[in-house]
N, C-alpha and C positions, 0 to 999 in steps of 0.2 A: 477462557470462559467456557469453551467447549468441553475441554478433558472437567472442569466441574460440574457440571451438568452430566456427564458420563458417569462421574462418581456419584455423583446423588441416584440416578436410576437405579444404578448397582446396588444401592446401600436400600433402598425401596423393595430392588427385588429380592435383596437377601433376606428381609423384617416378613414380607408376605411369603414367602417359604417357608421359616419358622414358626408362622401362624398355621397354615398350610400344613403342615406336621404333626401340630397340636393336634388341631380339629379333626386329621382324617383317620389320626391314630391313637390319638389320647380322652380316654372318655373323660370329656369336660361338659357332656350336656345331661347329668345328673344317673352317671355313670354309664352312656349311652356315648357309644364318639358320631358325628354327623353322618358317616355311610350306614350305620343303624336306624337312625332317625329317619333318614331317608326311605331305606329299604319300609320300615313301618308305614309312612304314605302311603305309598305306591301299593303296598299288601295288604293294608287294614282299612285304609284311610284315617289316618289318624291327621288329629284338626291340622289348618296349612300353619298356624300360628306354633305351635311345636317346633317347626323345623325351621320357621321363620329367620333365627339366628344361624342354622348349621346352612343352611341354602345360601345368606349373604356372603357368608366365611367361604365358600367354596366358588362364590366366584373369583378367589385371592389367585387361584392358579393362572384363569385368565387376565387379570391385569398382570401379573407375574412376566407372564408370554409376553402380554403388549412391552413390559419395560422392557425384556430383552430385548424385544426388534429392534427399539428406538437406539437403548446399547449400537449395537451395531450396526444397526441404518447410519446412524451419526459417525461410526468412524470408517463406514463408507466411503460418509459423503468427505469425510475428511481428507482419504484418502484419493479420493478421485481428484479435488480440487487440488492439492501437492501435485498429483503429477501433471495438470494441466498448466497448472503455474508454473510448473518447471518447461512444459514444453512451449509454454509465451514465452516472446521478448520483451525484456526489461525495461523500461522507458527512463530508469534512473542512470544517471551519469557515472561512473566512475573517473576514478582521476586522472585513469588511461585516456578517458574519451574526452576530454576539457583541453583546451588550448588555454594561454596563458596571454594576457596582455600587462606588459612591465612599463611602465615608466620610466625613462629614461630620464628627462626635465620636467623643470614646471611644479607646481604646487607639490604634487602625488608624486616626487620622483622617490623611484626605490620601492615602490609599494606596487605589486601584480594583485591581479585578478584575474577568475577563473573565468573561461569563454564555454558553455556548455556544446556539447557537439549538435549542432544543423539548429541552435538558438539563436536567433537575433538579439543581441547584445547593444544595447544603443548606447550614446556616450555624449553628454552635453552638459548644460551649465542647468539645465531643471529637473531638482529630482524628481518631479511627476512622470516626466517625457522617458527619464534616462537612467538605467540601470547602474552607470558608471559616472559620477557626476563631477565634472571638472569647474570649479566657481570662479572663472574668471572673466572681466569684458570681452575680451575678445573671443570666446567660444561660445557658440551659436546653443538655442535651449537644447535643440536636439541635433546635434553637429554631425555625427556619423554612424553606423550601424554596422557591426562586426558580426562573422559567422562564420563559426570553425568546423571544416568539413573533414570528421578525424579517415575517415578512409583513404583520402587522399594526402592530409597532413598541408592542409592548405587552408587558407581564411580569405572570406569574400566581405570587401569592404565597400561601403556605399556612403557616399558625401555629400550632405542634405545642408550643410551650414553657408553663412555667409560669408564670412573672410576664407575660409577652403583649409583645405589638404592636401597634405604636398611630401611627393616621396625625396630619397636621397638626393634623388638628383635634381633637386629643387622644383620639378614639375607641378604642377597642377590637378588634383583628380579633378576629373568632367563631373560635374553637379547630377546628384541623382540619377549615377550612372554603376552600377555593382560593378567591381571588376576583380578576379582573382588572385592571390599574391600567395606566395610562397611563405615556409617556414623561415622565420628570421628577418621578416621586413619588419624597415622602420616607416615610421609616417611622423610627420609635424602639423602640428594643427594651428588654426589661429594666424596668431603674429610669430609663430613657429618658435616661440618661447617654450608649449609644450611637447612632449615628444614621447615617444613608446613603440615599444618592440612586440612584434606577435609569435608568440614559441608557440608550439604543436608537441 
């Protein structure tokens, strides 16, 4: 939208130059060109309505000027804003920065989804609550809440559900309690029917 706007100014100020040329050097005011006319005011007095046309026409130089600035004001501003952008950081994810949550069992087995990096990820049986929604009795609306911390290559899980979470070794996660786990853990949810793996 911008580089359009850059070409319309241009093409503005290249029409008022041409005019611009006519009038300061072509006699078009009745074989008189507009720096004659002028000079005749200022020398004779001759009426203001004479020149009336050659006086409008010659302010074409200064809007002329005005379009250039804007010209180049705007790819200025263009370029200031490029390289500011460039020295922010990005807040969008790439695929490097996603962790990965696979299904092992259960309804979704075989089917991953992307963990955004330092996103809380929630994962239950309501899609209102749960980004991740598993639709069984036994998994709680909003059962657990995943976050993949790509610096470290590690995911912090929190277990909000009623029947629980439970690692390989059959334990328990403690209720509403974050804890961190490494790359390659598994968790069972529920009646431990479902299951899924966390990659980094």
């Amino acid at each position: 939208m911008k580089d359009t706007y850059s070409r319309g100014y241009k093409a503005a100020a290249l029409v008022l130059l041409l005019i611009e040329l006519a009038v300061l050097c072509l006699p078009v005011f009745g074989g008189s060109t507009a720096f004659l006319l002028l000079k005749g005011f200022w020398q004779h007095g001759n009426p203001l309505q004479h020149i009336a046309a050659p006086l409008l026409l010659l302010i074409c130089p200064a809007i002329s000027l005005f379009l250039l600035l804007k010209i180049q004001t705007s790819r200025t501003a263009d370029t200031t804003d490029k390289f500011v952008e460039d020295l922010l950081p990005h807040n969008e994810n790439t695929p490097a920065d996603c962790g990965t949550l696979f299904f092992l069992s259960g309804p979704l087995t075989n089917q991953s989804f992307p963990l955004p990096a330092y996103t809380n990820v929630f994962l239950g049986r309501s899609s209102q609550l749960c980004q991740i929604v598993v639709n069984t009795a036994d998994i709680s609306r909003k059962h657990i809440c995943l976050c993949y911390h790509a610096a470290q290559h590690t995911f912090v899980i929190t277990d909000y559900s009623a029947n629980g979470t439970y690692n390989t070794d059959g334990e328990r996660l403690i209720a509403n309690t974050s804890i961190e786990v490494p790359d390659g853990s598994v968790f069972y949810i529920g009646n431990k029917q479902t299951s899924f793996r966390l990659s980094a």
